[in-house]
C-alpha positions in Angstrom: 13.6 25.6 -12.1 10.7 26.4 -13.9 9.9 29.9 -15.3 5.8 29.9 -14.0 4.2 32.6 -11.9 5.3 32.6 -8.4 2.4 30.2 -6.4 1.8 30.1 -2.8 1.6 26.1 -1.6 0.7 24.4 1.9 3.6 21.8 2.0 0.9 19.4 4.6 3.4 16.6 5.0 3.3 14.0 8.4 6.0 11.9 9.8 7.0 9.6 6.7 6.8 12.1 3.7 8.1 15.0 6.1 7.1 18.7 4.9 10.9 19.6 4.9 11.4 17.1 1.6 8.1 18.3 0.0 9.3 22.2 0.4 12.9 21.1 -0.2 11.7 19.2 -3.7 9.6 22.2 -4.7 12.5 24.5 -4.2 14.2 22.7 -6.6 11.3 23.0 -9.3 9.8 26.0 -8.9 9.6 29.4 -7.1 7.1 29.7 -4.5 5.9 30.4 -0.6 6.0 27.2 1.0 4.2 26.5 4.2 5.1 24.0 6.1 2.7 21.9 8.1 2.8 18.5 9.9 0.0 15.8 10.2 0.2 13.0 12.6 0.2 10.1 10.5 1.8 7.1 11.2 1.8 8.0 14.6 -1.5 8.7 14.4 -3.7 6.1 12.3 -5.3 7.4 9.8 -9.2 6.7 8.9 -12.7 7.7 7.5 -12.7 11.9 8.1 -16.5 13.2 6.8 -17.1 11.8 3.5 -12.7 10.9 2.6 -11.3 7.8 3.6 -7.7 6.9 4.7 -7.1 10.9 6.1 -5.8 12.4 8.8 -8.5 14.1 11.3 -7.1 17.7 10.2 -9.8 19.5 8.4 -9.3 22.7 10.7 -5.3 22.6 10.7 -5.6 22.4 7.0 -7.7 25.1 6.7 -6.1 27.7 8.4 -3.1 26.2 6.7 -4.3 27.2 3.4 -5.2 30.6 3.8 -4.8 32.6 0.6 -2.6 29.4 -0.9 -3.1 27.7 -4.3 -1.5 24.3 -4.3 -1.5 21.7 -1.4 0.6 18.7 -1.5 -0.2 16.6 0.9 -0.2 12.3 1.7 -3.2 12.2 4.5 -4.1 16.0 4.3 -8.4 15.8 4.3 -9.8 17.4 1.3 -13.1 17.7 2.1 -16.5 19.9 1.2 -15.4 21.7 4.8 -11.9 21.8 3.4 -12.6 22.9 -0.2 -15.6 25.8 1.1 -13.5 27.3 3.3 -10.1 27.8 0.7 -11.6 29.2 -2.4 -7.8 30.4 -3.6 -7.1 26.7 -3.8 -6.6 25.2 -7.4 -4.2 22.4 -6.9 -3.9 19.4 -4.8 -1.2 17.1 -5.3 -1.4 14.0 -3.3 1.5 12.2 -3.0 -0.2 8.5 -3.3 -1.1 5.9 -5.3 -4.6 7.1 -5.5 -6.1 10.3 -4.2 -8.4 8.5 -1.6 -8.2 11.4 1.1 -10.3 13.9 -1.5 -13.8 14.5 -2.1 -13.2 14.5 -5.9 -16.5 15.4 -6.8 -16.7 18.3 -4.6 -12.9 19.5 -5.8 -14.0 19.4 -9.5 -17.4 21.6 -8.4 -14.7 24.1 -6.8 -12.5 23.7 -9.9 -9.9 22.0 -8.0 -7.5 19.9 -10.0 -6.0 16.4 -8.1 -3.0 14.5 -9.2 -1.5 11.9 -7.4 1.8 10.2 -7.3 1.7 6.8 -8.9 4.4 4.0 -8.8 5.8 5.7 -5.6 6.0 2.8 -3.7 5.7 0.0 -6.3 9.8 -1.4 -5.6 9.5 -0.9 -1.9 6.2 -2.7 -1.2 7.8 -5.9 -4.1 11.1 -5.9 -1.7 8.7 -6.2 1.7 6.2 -8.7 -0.3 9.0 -10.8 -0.9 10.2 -10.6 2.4 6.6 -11.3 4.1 6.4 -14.6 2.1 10.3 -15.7 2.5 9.0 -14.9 6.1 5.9 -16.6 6.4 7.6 -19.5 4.6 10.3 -20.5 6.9 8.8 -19.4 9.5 12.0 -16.3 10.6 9.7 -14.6 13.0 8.7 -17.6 15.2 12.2 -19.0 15.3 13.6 -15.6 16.1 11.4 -14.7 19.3 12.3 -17.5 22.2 15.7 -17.3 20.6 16.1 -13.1 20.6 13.3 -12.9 23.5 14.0 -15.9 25.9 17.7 -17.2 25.1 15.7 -20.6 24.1 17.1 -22.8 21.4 13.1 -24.3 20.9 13.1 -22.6 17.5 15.7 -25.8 16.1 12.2 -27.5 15.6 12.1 -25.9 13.0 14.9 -28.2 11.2 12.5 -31.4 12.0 11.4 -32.6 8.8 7.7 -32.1 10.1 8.2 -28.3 10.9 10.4 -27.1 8.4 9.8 -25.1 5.7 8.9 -24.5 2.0 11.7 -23.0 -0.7 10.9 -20.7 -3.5 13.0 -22.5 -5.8 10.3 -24.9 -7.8 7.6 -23.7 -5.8 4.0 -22.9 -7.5 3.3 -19.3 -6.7 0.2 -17.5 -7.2 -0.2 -13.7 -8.0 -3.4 -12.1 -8.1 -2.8 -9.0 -9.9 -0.3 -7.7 -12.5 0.4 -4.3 -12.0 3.4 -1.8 -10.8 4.0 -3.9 -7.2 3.0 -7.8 -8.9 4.4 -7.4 -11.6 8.0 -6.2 -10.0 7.2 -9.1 -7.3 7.3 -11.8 -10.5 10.6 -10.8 -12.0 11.8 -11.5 -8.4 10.2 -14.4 -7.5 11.0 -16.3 -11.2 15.0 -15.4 -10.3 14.0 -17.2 -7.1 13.6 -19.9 -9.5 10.0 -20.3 -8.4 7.0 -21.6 -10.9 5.2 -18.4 -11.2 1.7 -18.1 -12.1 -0.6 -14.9 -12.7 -4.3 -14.1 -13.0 -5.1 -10.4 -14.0 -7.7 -10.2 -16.6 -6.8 -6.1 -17.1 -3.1 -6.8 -18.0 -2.0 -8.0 -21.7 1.0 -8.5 -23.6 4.0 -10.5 -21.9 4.5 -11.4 -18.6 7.1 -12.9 -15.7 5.5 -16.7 -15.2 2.5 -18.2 -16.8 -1.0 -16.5 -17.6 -3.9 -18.5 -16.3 -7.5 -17.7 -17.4 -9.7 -18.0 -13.8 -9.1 -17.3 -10.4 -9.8 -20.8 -9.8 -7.8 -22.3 -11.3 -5.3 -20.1 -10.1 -6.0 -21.1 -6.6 -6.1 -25.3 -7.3 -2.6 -24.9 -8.7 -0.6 -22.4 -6.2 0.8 -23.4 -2.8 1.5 -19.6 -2.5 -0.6 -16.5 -2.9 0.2 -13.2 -3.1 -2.5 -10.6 -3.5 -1.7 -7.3 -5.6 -5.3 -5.9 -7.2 -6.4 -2.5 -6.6 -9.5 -2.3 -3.9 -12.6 -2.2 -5.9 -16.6 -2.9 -5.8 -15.6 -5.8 -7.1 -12.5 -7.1 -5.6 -13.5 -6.6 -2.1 -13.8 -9.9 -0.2 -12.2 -11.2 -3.2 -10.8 -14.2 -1.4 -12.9 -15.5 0.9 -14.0 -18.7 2.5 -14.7 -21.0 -1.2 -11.8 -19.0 -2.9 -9.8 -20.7 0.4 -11.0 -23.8 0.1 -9.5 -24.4 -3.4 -5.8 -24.3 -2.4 -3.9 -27.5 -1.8 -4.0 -28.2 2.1 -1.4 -26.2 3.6 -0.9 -23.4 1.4 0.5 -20.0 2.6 -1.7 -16.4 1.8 0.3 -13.1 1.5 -1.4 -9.7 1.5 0.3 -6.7 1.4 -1.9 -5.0 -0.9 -5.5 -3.9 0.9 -6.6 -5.9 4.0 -10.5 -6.0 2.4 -9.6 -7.8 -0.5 -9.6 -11.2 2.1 -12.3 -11.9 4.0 -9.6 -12.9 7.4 -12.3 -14.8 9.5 -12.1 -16.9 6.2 -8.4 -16.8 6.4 -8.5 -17.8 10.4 -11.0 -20.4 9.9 -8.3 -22.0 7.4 -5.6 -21.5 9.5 -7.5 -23.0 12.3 -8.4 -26.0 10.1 -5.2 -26.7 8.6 -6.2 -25.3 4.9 -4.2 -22.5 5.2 -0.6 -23.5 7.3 0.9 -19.9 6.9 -0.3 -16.1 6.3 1.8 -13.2 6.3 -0.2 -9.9 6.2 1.2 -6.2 6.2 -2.9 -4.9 5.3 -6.4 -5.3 7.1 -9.6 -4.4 7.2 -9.2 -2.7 10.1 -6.2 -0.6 10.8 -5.1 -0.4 13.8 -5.5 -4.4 13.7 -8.2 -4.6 16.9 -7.0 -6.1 19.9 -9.8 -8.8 19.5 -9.1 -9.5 16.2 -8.5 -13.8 15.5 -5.4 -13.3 13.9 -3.4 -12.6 17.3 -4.0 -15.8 19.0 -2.1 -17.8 15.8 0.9 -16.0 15.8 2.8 -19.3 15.2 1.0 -19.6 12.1 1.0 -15.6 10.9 3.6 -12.8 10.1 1.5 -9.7 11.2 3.5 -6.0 10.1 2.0 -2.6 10.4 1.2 -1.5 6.9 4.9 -0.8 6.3 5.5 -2.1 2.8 6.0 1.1 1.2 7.6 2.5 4.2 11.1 3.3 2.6 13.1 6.6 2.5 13.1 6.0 -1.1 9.7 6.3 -1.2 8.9 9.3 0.6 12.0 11.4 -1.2 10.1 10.2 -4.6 6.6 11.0 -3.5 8.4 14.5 -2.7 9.7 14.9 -6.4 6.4 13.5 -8.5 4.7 16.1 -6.8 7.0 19.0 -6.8 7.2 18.1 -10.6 3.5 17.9 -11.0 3.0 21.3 -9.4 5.5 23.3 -11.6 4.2 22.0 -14.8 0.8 23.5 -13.4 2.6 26.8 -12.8 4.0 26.4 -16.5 0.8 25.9 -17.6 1.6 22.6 -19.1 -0.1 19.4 -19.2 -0.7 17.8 -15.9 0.9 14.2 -16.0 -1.1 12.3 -13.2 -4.2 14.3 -12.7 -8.2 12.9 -12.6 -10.2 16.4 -12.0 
């Protein structure tokens, strides 16, 4: 426990990374006033809240939350201008994410707010549920399981025709798009598979789990599976889209659990439609909720759709809960902040 100044900190937790473990792994750090305070997310989707993305609609809760406190940790906690005006104690937010996309980071470093985040939290979970999107998607598991589990119907043995079954990993060209913490622990996996792994990141270097290749393209010609794992950017949004499509062999399969905007999915429902595309498993979209009217609902014998659950582990939340108690007592030692950006 560390040895700092007492702080007082707004433990703003929902119902995945629940307050009681963020107070629970402070306690274990540091000595403080924790107050506890619970955000609706995932029961409530999260979205746009005045100029954050991917926040809960709490500005007002948080606020009277973080009367006269110094620290928040939060997941979906909105750190706003409103937010940030209205707590001028606050010098701390801890977001325990990949990426501190719920703050106005501009307008905490003009308040002289510091942000850290929590990276890697989820990087083995969301591998494990990748893996088990595209073993999904592959042998189709979710269409012969619902006449079977739903119906008592025995239809889903088409599925041992030679014309409906499906694809093994073993010898199978696989495509990643992206290298980092959740591709990269997706490739060790997939190569014990015994699959023919292949990976385009132009940002990664050194050695690798499969073969490098030097283009997209030609990353695309040569895969029968792709799995998507780059960060959302300016530039990687839509970053497979109709042409990128087009280049896989006939009757490839498409995987996304990274971000839903990095594939353009009237692209993706075209090709499924056509035939280009014979499988797609998908835990990410552009829009979350998924919309009742989106395309992808009517070809649910072609597509795994999940809820944005690939980091959804207890695992995950209880180490979101200790990167961030961590992170705030080094602050209250006065030490170096390890995952900070203001």
């Amino acid at each position: 426990m560390t040895n700092g100044k007492r702080v007082r900190v707004v433990a703003a937790g929902d119902h995945f990374i629940l307050p009681s473990l963020i107070k629970e792994a402070l306690a274990r750090e540091l000595t403080g006033d924790v107050v506890e305070l619970r955000l609706g997310w995932p029961l409530e989707p999260f979205g746009p809240v005045a100029e954050v993305q991917e926040a809960s609609d709490a500005e007002d809760e948080l606020i009277d939350a973080l009367a006269g406190a110094e620290v928040l940790v939060t997941q979906m906690g909105p750190v706003t201008e409103k937010v940030l005006d209205a707590c001028p104690e606050l010098r701390l937010v801890v977001v325990c994410r990949g990426g501190p996309v719920n703050v106005n980071l501009d307008a905490a470093k003009r308040h002289d707010v510091r942000v850290c985040f929590a990276p890697g939290r989820n990087a083995a979970a969301t591998a494990e549920f990748t893996v088990g999107l595209m073993l999904s998607a592959l042998r189709r598991i979710p269409q012969a399981h619902e006449p079977l589990a739903r119906h008592g119907s025995w239809e889903g043995a088409t599925y041992y025709t030679y014309e409906h079954s499906g694809l093994e990993l073993e010898d199978l060209p696989v495509g990643l798009v992206g290298y980092g913490a959740v591709g990269s622990r997706v490739a060790r996996v997939l190569c014990a598979f015994g699959a023919r792994v292949m990976v385009y990141d132009p940002y990664v270097k050194g050695e690798i789990h499969g073969l490098r290749v030097a283009s997209l393209d030609e990353l695309l010609r040569s895969s029968r599976v792709i799995t998507l794992h780059a960060r959302l950017t300016p530039e990687t949004r839509g970053l497979i889209g109709a042409r990128e499509l087009g280049l896989l062999p006939s009757g490839a399969v498409v995987v996304n659990a990274a971000r839903g905007a990095l594939l353009d999915e009237d692209a993706l429902c075209e090709a499924l439609e056509n035939g280009q595309v014979s499988a797609a498993a998908l835990d990410t979209y552009v829009q979350e909720p998924l919309p009742p009217a989106s395309r992808l609902h009517a070809l649910t014998d072609r597509v795994v759709l999940t809820p944005h659950l690939g980091g959804a582990s207890r695992a995950v939340a209880e180490k979101a809960a200790a990167i961030a108690a961590a992170e705030v007592a080094r602050w209250a030692r006065g030490e170096p902040l390890a995952h900070c950006l203001t």
